[in-house]
N, CA, C and O atoms as CSV, one atom per row, in Angstrom:
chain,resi,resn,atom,element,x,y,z
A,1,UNK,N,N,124.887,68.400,-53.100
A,1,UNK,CA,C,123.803,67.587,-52.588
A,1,UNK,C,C,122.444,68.152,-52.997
A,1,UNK,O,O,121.389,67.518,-52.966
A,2,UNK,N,N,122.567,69.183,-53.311
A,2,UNK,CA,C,121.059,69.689,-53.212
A,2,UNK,C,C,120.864,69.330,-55.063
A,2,UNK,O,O,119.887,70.012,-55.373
A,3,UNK,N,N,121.085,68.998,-55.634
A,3,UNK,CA,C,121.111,68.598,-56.645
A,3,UNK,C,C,120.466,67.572,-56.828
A,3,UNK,O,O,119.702,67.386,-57.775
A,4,UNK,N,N,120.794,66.519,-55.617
A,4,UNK,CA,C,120.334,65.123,-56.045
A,4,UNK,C,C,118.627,65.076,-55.218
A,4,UNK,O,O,117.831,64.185,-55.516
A,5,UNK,N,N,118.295,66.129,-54.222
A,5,UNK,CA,C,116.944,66.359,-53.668
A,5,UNK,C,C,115.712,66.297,-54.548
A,5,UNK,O,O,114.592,65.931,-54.191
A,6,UNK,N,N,115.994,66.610,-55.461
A,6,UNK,CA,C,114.516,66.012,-56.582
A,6,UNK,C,C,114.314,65.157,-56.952
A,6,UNK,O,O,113.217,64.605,-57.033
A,7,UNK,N,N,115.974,64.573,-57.498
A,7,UNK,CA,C,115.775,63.029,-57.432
A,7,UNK,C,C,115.546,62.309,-57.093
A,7,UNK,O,O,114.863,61.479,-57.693
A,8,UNK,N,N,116.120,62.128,-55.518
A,8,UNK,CA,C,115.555,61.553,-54.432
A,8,UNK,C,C,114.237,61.823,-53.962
A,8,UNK,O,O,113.956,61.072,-53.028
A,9,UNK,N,N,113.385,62.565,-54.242
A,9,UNK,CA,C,111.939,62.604,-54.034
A,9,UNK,C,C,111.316,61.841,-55.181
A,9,UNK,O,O,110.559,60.892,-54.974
A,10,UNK,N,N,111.648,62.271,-56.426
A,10,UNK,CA,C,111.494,61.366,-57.597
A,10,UNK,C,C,111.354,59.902,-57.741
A,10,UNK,O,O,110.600,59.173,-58.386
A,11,UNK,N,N,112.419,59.704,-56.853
A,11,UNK,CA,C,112.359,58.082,-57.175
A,11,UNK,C,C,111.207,57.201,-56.328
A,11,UNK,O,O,110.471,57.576,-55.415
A,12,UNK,N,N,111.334,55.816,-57.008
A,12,UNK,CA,C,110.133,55.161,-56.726
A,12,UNK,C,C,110.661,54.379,-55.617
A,12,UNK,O,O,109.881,53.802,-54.860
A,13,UNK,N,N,112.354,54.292,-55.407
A,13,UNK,CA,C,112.672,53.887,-54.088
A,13,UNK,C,C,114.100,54.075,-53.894
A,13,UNK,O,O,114.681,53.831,-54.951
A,14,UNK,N,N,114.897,54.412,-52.961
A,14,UNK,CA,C,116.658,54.175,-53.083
A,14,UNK,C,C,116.791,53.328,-52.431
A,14,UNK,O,O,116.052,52.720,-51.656
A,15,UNK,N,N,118.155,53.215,-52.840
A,15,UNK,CA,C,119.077,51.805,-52.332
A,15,UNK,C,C,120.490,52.887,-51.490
A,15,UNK,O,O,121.073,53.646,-52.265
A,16,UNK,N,N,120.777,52.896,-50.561
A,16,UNK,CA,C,121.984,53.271,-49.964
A,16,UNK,C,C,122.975,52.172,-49.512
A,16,UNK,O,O,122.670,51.137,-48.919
A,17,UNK,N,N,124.358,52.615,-49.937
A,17,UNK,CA,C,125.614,51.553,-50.006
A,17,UNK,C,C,126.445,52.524,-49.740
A,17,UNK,O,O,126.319,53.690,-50.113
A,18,UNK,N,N,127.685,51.887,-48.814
A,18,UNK,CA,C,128.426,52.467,-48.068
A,18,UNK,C,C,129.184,51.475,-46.825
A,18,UNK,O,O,128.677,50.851,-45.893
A,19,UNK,N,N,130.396,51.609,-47.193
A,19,UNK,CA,C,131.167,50.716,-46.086
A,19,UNK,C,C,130.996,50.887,-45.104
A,19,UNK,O,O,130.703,51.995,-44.656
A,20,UNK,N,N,131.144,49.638,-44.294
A,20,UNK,CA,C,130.851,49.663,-42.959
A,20,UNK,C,C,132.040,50.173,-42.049
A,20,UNK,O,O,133.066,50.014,-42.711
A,21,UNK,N,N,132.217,50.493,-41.324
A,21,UNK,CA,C,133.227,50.939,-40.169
A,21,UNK,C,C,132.539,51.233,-38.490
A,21,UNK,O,O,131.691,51.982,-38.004
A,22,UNK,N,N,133.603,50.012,-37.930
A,22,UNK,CA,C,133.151,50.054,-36.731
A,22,UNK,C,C,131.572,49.580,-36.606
A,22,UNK,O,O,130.877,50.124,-35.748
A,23,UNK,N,N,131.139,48.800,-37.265
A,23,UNK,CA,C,129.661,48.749,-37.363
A,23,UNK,C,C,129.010,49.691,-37.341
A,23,UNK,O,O,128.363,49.907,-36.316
A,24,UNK,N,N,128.929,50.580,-38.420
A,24,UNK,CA,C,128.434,51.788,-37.614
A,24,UNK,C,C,128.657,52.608,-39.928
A,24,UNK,O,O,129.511,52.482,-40.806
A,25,UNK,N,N,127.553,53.195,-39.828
A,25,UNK,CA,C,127.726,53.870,-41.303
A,25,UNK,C,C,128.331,55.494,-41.247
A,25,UNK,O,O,128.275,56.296,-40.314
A,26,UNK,N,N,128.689,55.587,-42.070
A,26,UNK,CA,C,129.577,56.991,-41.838
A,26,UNK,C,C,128.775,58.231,-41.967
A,26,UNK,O,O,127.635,58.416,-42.391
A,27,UNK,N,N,129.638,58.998,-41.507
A,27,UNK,CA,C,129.032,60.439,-41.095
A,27,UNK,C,C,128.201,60.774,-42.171
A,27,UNK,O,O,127.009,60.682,-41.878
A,28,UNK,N,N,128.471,61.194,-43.513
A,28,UNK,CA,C,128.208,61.614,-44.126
A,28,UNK,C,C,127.112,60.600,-45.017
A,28,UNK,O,O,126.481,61.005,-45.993
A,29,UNK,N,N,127.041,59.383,-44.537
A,29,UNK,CA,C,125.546,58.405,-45.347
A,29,UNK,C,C,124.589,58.701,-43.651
A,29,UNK,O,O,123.491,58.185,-43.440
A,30,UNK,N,N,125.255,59.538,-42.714
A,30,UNK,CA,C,123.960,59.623,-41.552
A,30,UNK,C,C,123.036,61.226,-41.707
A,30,UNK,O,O,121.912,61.608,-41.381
A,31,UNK,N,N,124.636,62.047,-42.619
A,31,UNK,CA,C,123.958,63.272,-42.631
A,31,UNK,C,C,122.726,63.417,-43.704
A,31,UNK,O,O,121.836,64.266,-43.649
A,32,UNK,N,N,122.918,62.142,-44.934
A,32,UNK,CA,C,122.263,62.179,-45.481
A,32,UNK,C,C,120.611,61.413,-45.412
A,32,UNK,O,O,119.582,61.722,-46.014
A,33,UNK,N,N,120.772,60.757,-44.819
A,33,UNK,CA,C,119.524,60.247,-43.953
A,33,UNK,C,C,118.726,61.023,-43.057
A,33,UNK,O,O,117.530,61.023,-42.765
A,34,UNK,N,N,119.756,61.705,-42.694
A,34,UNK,CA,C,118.811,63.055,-41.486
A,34,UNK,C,C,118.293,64.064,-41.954
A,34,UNK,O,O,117.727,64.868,-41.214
């Protein structure tokens, strides 16, 4: 992950995708948001 941290500052915007379950996004698209 720490790999993609420059990138993600870099960019001019992201898009996050990721199945839904339980209505609710998974652990690991929340850890990455936090």
């Amino acid at each position: 992950m720490t790999g993609l941290y420059p990138k993600v500052i870099e960019a001019q915007g992201l898009v996050l995708v990721c199945p839904v379950h339980n209505y609710n996004i998974t652990a690991w698209m929340k850890a990455f948001i936090d």
